[in-house]
mmCIF entry with sequence, helices, sheets and N, C-alpha, C, O atoms, coordinates in Angstrom:
data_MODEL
# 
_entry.id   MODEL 
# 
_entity.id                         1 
_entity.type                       polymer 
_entity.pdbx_number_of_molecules   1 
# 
_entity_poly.entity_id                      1 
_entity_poly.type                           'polypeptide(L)' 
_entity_poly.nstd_linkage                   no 
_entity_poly.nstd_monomer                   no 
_entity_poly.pdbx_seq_one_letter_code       
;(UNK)(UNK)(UNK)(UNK)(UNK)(UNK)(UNK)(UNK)(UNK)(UNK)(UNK)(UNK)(UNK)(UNK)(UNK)(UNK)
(UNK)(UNK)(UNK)(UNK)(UNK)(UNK)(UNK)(UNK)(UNK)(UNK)(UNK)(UNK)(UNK)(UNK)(UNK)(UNK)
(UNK)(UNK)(UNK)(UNK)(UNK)(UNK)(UNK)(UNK)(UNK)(UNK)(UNK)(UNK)(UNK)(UNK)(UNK)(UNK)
(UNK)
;
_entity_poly.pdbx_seq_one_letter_code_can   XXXXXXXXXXXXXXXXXXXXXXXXXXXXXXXXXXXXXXXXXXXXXXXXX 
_entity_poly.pdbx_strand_id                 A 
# 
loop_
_entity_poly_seq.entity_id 
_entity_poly_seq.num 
_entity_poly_seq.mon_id 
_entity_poly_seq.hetero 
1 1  UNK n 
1 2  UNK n 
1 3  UNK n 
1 4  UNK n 
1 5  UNK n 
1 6  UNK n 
1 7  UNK n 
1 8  UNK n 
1 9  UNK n 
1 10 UNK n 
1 11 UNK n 
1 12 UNK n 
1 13 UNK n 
1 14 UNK n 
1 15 UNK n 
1 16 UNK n 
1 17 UNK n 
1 18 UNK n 
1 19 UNK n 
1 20 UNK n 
1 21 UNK n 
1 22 UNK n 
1 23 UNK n 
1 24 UNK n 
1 25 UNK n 
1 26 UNK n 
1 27 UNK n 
1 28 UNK n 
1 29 UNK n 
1 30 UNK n 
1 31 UNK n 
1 32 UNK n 
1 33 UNK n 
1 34 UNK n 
1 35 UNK n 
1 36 UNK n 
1 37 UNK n 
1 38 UNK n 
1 39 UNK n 
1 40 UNK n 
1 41 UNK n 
1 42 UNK n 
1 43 UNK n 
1 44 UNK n 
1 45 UNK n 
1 46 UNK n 
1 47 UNK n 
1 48 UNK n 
1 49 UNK n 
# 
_struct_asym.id          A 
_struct_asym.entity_id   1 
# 
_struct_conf.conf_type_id            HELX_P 
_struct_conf.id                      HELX_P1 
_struct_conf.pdbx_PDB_helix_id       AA1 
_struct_conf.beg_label_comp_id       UNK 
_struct_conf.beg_label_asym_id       A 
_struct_conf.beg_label_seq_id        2 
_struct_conf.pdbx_beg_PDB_ins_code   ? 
_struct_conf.end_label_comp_id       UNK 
_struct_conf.end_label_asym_id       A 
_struct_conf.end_label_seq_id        10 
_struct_conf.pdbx_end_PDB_ins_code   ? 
_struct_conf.beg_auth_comp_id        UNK 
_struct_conf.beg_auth_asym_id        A 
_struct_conf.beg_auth_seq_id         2 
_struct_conf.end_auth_comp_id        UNK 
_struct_conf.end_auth_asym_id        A 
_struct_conf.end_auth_seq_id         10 
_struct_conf.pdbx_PDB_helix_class    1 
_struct_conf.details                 ? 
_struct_conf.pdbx_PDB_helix_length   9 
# 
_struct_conf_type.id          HELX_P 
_struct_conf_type.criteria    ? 
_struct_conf_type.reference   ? 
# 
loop_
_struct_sheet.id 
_struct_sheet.type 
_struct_sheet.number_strands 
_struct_sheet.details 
AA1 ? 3 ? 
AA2 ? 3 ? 
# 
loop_
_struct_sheet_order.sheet_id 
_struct_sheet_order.range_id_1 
_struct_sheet_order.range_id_2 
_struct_sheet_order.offset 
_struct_sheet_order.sense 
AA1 1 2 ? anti-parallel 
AA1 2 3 ? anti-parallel 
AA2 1 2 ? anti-parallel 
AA2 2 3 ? anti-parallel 
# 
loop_
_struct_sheet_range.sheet_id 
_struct_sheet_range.id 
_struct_sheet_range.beg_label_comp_id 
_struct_sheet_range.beg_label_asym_id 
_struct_sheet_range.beg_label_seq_id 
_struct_sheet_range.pdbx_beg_PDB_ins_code 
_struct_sheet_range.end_label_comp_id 
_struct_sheet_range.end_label_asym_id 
_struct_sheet_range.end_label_seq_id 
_struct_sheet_range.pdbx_end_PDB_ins_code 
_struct_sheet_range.beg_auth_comp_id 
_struct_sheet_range.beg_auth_asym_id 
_struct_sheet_range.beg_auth_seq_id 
_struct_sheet_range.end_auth_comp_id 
_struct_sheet_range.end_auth_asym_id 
_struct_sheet_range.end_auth_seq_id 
AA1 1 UNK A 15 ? UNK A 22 ? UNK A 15 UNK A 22 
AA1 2 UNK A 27 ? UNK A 34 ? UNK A 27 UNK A 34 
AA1 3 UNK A 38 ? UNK A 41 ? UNK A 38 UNK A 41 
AA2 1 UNK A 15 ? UNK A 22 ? UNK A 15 UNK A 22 
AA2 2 UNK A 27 ? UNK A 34 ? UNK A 27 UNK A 34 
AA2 3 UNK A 44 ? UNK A 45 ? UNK A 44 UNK A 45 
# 
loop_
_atom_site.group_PDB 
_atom_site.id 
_atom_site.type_symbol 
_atom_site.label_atom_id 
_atom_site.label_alt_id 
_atom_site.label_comp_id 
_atom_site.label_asym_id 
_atom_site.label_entity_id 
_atom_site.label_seq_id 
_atom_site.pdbx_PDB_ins_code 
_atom_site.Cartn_x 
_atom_site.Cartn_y 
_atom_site.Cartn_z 
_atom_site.occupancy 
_atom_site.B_iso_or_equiv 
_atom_site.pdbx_formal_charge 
_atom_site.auth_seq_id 
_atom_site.auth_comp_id 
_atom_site.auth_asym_id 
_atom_site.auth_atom_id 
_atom_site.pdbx_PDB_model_num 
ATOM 1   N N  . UNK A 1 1  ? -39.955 52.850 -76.372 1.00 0.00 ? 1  UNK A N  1 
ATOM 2   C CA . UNK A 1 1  ? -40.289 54.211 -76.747 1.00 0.00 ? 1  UNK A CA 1 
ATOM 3   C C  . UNK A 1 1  ? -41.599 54.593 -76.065 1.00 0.00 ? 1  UNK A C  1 
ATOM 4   O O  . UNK A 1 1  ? -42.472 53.726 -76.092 1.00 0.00 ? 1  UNK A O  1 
ATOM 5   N N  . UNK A 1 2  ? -41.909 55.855 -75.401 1.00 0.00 ? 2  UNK A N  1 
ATOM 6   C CA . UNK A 1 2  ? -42.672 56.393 -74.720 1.00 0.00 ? 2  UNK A CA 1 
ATOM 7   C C  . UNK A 1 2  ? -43.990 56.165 -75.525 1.00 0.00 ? 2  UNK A C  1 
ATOM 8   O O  . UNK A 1 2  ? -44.870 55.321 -75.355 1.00 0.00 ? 2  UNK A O  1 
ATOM 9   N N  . UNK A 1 3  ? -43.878 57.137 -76.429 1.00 0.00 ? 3  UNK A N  1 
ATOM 10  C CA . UNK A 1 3  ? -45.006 57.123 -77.539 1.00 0.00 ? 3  UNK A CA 1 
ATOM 11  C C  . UNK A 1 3  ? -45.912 56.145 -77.765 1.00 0.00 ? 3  UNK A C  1 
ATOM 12  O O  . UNK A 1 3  ? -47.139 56.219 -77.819 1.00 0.00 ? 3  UNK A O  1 
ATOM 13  N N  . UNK A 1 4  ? -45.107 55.122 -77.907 1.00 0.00 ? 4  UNK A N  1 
ATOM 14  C CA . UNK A 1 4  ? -45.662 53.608 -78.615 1.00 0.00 ? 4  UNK A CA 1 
ATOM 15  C C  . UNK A 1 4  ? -46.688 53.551 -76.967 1.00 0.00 ? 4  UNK A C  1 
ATOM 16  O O  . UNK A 1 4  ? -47.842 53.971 -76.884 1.00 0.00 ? 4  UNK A O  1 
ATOM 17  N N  . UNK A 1 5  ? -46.124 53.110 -76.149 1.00 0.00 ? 5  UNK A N  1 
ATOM 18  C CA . UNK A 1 5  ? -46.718 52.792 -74.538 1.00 0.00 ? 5  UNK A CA 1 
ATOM 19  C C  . UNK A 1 5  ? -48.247 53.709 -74.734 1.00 0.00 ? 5  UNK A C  1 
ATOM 20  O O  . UNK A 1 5  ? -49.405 53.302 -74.831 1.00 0.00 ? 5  UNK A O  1 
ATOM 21  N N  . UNK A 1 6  ? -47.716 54.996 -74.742 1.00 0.00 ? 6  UNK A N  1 
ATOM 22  C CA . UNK A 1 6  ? -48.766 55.980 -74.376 1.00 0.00 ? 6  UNK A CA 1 
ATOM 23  C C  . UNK A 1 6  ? -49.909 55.513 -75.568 1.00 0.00 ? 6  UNK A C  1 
ATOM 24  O O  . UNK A 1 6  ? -50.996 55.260 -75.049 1.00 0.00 ? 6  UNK A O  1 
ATOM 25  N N  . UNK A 1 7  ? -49.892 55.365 -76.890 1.00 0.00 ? 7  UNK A N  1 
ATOM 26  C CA . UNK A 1 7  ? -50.748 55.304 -77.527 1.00 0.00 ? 7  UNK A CA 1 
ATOM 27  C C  . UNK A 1 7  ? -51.787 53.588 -77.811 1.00 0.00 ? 7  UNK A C  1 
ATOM 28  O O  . UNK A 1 7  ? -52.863 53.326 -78.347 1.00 0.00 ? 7  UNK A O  1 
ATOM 29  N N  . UNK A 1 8  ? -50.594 52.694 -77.029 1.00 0.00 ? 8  UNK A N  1 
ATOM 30  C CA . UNK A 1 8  ? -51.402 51.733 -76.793 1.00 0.00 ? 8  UNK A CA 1 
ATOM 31  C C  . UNK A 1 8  ? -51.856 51.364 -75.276 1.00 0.00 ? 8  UNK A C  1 
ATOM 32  O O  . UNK A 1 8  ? -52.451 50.364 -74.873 1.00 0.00 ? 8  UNK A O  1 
ATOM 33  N N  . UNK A 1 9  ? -51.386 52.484 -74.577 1.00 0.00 ? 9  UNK A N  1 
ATOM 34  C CA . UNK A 1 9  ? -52.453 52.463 -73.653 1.00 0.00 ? 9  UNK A CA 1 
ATOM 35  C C  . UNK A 1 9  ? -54.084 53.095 -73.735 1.00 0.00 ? 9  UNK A C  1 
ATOM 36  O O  . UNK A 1 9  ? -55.026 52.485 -73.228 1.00 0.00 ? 9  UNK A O  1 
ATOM 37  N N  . UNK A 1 10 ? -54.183 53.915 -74.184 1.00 0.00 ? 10 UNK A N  1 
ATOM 38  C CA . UNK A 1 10 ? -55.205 54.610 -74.831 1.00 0.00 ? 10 UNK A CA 1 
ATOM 39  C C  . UNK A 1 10 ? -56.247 54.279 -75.291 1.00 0.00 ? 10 UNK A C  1 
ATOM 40  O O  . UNK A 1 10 ? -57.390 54.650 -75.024 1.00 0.00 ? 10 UNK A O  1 
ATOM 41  N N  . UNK A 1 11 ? -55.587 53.029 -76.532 1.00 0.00 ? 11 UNK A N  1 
ATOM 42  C CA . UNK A 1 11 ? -56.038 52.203 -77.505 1.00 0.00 ? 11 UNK A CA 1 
ATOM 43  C C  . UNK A 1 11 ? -57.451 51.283 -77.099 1.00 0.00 ? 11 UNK A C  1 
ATOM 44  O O  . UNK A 1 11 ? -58.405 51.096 -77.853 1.00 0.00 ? 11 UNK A O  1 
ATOM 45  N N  . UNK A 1 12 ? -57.327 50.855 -75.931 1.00 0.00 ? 12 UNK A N  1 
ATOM 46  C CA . UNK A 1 12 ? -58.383 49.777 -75.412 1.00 0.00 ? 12 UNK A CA 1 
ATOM 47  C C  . UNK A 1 12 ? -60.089 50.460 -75.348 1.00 0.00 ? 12 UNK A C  1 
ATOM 48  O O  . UNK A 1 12 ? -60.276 51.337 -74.503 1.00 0.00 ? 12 UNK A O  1 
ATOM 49  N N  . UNK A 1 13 ? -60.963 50.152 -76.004 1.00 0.00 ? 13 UNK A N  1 
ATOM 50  C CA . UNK A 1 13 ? -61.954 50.676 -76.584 1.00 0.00 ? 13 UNK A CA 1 
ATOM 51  C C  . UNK A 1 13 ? -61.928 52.088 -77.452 1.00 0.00 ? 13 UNK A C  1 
ATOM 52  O O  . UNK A 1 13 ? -62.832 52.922 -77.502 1.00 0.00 ? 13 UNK A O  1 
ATOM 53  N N  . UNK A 1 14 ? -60.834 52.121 -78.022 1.00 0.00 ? 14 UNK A N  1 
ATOM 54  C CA . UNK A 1 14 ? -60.723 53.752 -78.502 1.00 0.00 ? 14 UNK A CA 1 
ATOM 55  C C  . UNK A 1 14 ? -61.300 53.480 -80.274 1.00 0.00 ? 14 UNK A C  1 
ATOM 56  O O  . UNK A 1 14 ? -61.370 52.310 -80.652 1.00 0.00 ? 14 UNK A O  1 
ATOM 57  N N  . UNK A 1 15 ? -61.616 54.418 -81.086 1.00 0.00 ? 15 UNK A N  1 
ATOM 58  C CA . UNK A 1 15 ? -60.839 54.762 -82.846 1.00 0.00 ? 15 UNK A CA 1 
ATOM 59  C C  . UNK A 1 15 ? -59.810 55.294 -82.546 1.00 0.00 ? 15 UNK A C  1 
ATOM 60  O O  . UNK A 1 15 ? -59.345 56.122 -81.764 1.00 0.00 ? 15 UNK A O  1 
ATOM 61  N N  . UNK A 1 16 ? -59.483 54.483 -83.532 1.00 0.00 ? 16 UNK A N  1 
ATOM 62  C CA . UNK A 1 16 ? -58.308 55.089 -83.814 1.00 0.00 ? 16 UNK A CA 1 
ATOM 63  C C  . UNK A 1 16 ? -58.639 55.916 -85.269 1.00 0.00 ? 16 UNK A C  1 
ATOM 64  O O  . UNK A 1 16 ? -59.750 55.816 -85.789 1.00 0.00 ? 16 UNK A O  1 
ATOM 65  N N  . UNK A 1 17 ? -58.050 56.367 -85.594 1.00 0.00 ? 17 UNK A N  1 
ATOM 66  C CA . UNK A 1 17 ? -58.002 57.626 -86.579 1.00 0.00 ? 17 UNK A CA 1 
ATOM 67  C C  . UNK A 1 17 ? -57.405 57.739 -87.487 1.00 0.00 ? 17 UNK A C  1 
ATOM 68  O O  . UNK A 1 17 ? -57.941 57.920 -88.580 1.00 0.00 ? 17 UNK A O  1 
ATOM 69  N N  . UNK A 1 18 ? -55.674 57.645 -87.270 1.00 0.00 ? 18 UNK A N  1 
ATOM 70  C CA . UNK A 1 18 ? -54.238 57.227 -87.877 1.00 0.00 ? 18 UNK A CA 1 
ATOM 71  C C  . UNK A 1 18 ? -53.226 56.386 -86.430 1.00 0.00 ? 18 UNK A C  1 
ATOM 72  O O  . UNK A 1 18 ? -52.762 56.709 -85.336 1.00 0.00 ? 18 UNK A O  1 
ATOM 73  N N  . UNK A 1 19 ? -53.297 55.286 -87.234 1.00 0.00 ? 19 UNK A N  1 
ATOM 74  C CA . UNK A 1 19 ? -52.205 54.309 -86.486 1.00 0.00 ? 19 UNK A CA 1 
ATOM 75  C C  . UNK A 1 19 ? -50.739 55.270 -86.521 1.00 0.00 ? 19 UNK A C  1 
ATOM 76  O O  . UNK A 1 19 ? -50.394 56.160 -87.298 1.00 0.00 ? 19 UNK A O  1 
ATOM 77  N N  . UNK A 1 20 ? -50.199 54.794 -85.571 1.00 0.00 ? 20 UNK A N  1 
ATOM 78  C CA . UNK A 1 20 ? -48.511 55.654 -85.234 1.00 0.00 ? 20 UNK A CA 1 
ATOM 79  C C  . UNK A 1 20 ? -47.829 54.827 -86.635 1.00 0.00 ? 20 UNK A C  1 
ATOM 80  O O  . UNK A 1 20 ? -47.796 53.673 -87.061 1.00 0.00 ? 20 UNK A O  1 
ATOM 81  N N  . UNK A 1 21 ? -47.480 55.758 -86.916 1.00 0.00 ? 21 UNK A N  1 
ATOM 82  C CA . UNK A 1 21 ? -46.172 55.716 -88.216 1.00 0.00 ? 21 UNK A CA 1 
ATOM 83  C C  . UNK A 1 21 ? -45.442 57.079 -88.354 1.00 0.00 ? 21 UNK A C  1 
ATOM 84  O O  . UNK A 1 21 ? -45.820 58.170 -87.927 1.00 0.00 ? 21 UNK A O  1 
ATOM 85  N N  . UNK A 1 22 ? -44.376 56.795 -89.007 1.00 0.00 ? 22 UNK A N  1 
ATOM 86  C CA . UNK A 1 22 ? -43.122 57.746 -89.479 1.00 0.00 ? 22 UNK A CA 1 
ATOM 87  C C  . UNK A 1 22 ? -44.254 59.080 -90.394 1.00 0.00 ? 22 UNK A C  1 
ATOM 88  O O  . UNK A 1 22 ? -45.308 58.923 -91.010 1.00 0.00 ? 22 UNK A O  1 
ATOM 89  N N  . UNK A 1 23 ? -43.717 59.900 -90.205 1.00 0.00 ? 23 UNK A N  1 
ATOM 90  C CA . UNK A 1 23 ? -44.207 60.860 -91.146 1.00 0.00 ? 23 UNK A CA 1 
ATOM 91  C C  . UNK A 1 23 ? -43.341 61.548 -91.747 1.00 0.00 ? 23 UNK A C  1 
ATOM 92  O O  . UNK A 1 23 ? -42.195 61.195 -91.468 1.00 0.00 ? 23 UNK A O  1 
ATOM 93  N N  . UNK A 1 24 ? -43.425 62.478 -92.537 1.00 0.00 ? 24 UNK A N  1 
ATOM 94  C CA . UNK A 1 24 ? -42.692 63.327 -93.347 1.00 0.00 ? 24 UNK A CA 1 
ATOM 95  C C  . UNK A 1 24 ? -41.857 63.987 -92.760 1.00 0.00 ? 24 UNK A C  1 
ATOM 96  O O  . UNK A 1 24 ? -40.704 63.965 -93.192 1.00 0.00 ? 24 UNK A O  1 
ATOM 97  N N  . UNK A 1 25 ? -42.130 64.651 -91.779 1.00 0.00 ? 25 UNK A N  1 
ATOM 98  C CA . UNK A 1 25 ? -41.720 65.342 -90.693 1.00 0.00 ? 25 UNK A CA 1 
ATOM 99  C C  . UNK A 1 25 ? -40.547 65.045 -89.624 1.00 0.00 ? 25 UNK A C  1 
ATOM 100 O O  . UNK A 1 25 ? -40.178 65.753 -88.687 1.00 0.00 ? 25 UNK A O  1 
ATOM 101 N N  . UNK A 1 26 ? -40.123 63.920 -90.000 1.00 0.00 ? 26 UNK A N  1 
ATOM 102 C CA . UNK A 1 26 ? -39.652 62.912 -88.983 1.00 0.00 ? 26 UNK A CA 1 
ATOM 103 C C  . UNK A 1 26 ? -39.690 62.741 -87.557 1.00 0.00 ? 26 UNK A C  1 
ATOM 104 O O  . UNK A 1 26 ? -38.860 62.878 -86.659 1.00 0.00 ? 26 UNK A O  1 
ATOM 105 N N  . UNK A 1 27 ? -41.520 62.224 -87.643 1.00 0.00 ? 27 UNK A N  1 
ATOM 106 C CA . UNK A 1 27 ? -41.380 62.132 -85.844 1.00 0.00 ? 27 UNK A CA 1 
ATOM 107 C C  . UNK A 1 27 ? -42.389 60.871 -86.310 1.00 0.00 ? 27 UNK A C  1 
ATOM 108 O O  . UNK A 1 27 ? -42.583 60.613 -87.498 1.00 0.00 ? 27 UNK A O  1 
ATOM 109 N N  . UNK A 1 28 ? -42.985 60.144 -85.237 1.00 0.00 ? 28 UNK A N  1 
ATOM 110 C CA . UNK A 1 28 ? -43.851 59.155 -85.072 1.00 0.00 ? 28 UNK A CA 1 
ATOM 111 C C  . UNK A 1 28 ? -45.150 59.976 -84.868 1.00 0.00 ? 28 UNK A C  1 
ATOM 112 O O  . UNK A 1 28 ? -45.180 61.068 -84.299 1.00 0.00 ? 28 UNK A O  1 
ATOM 113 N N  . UNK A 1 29 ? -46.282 59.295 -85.424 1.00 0.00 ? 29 UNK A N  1 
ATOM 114 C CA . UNK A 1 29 ? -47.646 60.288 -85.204 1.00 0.00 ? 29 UNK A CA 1 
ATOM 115 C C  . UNK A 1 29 ? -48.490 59.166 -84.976 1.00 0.00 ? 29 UNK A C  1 
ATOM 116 O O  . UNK A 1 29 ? -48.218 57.993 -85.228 1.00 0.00 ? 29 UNK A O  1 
ATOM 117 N N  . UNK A 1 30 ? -49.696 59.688 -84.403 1.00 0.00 ? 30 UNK A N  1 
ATOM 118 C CA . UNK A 1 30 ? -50.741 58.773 -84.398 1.00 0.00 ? 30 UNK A CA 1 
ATOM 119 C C  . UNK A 1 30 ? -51.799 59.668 -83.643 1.00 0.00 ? 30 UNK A C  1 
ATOM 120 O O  . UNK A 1 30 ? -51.543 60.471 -82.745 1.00 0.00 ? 30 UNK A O  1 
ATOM 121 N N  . UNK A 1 31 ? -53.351 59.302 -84.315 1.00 0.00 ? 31 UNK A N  1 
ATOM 122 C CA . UNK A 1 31 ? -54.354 60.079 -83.000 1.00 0.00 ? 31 UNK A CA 1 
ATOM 123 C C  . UNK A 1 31 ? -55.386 59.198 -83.018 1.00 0.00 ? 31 UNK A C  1 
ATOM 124 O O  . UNK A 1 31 ? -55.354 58.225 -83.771 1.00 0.00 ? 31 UNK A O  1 
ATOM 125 N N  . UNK A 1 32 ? -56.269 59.401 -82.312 1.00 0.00 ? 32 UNK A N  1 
ATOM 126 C CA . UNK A 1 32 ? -57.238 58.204 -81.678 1.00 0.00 ? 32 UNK A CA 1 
ATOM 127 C C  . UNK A 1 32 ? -58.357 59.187 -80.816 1.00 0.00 ? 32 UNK A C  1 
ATOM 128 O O  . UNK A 1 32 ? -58.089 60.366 -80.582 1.00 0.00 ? 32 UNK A O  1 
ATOM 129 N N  . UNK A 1 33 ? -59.516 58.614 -80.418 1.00 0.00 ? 33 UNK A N  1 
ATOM 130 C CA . UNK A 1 33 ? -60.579 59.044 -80.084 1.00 0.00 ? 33 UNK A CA 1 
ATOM 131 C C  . UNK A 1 33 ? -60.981 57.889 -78.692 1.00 0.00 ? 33 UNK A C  1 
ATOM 132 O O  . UNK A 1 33 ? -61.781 56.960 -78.800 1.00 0.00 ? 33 UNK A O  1 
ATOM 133 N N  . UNK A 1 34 ? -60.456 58.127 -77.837 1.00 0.00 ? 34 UNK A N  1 
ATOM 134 C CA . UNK A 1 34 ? -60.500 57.318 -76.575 1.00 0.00 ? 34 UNK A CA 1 
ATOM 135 C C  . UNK A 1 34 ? -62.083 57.358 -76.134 1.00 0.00 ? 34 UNK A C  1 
ATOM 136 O O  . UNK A 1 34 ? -62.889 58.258 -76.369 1.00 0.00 ? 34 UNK A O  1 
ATOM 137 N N  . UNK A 1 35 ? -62.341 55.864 -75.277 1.00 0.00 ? 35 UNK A N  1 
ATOM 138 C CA . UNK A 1 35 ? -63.483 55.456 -74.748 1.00 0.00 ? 35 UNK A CA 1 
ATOM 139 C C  . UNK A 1 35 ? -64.378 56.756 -73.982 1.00 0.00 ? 35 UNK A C  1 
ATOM 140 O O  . UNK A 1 35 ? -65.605 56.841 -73.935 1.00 0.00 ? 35 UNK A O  1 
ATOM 141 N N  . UNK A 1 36 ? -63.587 57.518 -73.530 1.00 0.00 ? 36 UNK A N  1 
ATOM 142 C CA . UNK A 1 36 ? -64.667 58.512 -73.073 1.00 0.00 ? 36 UNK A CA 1 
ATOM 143 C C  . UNK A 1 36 ? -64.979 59.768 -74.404 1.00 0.00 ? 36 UNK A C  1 
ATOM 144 O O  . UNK A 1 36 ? -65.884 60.582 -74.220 1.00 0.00 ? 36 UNK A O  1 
ATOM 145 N N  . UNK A 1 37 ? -64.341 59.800 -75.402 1.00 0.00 ? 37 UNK A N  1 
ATOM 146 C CA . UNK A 1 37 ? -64.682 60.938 -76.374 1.00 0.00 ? 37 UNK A CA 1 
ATOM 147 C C  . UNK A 1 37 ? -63.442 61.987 -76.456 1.00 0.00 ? 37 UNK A C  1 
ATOM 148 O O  . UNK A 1 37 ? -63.485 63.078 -77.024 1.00 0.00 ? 37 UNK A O  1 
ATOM 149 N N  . UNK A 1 38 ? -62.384 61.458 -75.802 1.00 0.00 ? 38 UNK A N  1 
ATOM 150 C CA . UNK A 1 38 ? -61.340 62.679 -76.312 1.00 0.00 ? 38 UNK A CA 1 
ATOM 151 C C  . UNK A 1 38 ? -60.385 62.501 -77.023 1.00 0.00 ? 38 UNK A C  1 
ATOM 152 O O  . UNK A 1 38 ? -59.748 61.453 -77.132 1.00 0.00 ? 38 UNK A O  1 
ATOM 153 N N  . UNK A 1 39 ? -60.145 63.831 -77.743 1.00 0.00 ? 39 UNK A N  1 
ATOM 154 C CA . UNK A 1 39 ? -59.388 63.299 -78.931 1.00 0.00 ? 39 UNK A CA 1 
ATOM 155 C C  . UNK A 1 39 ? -57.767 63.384 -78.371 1.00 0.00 ? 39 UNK A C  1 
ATOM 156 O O  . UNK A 1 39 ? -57.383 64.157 -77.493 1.00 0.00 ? 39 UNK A O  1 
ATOM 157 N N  . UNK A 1 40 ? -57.007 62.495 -79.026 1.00 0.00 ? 40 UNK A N  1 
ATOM 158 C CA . UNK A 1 40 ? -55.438 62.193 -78.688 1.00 0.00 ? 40 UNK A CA 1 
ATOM 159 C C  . UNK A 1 40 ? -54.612 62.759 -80.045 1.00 0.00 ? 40 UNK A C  1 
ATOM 160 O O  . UNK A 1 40 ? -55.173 62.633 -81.134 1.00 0.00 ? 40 UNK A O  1 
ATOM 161 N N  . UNK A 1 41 ? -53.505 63.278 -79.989 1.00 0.00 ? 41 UNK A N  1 
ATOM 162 C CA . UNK A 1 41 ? -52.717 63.333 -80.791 1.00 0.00 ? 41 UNK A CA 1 
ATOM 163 C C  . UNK A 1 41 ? -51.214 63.446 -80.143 1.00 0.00 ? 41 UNK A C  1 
ATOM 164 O O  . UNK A 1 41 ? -50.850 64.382 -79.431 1.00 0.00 ? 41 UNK A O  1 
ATOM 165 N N  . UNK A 1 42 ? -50.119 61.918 -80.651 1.00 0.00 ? 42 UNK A N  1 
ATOM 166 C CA . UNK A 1 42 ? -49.315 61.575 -80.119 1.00 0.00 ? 42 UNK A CA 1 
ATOM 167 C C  . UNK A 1 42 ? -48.270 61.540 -81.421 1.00 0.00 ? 42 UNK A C  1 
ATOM 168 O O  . UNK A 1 42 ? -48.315 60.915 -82.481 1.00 0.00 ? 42 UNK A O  1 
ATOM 169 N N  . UNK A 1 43 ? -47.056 62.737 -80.726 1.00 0.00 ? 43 UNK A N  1 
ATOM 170 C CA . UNK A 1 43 ? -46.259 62.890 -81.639 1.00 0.00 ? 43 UNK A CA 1 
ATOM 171 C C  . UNK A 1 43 ? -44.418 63.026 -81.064 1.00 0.00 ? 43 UNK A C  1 
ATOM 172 O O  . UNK A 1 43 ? -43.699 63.817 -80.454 1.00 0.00 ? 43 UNK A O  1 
ATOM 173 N N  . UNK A 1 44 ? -44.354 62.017 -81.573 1.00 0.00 ? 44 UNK A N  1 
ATOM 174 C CA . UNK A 1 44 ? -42.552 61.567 -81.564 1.00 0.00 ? 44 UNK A CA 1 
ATOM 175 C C  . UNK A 1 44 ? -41.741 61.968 -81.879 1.00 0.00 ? 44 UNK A C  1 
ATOM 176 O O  . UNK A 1 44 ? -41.169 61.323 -82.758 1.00 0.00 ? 44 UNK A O  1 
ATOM 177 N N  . UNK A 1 45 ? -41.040 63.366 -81.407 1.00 0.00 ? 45 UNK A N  1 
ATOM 178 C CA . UNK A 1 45 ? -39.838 63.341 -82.594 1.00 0.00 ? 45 UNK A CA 1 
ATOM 179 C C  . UNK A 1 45 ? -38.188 62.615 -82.241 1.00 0.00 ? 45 UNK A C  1 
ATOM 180 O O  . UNK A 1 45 ? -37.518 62.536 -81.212 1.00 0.00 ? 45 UNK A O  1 
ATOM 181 N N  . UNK A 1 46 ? -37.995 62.201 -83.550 1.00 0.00 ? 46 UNK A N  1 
ATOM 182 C CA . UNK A 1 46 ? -36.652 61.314 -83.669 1.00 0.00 ? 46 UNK A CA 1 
ATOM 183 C C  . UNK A 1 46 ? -35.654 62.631 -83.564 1.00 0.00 ? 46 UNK A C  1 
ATOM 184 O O  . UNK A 1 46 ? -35.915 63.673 -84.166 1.00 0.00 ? 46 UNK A O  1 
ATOM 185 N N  . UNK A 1 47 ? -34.541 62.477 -82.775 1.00 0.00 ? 47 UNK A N  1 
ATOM 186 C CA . UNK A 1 47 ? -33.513 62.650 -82.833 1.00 0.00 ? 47 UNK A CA 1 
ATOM 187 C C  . UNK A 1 47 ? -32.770 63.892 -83.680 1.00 0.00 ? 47 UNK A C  1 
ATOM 188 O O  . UNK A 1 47 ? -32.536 63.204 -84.673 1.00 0.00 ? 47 UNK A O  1 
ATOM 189 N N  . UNK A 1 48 ? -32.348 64.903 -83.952 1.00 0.00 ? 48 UNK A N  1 
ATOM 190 C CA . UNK A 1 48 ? -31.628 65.666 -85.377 1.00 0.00 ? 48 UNK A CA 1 
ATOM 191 C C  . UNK A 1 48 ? -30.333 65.427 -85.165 1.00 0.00 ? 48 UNK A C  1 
ATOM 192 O O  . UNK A 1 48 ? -29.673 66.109 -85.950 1.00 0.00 ? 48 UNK A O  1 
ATOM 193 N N  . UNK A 1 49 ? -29.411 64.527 -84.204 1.00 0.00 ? 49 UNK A N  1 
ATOM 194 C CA . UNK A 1 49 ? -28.346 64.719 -84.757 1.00 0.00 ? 49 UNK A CA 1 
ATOM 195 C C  . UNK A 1 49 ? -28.008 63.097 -85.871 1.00 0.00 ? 49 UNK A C  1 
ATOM 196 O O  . UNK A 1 49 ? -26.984 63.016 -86.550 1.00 0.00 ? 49 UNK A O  1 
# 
């Protein structure tokens, strides 16, 4: 899954903020504050059929 890649590429000296998990919403979420100061917000959505 794209998502997962993208947000642990990111990850290496970053905060993280909220780790990627399922949300209410049904997509994957996660955001983080990368080594140079910018903020990330990485969002997945699953599938509707």
């Amino acid at each position: 899954m794209d998502a997962v890649a993208y947000l642990e590429a990111l990850q290496e000296g970053a905060t993280i903020t909220m780790s990627l998990e399922k949300t209410f919403w049904n997509a994957l979420f996660g955001m983080l504050i990368d080594k140079f100061g910018i903020a990330w917000m990485v969002n997945y959505d699953f599938s509707q059929e």
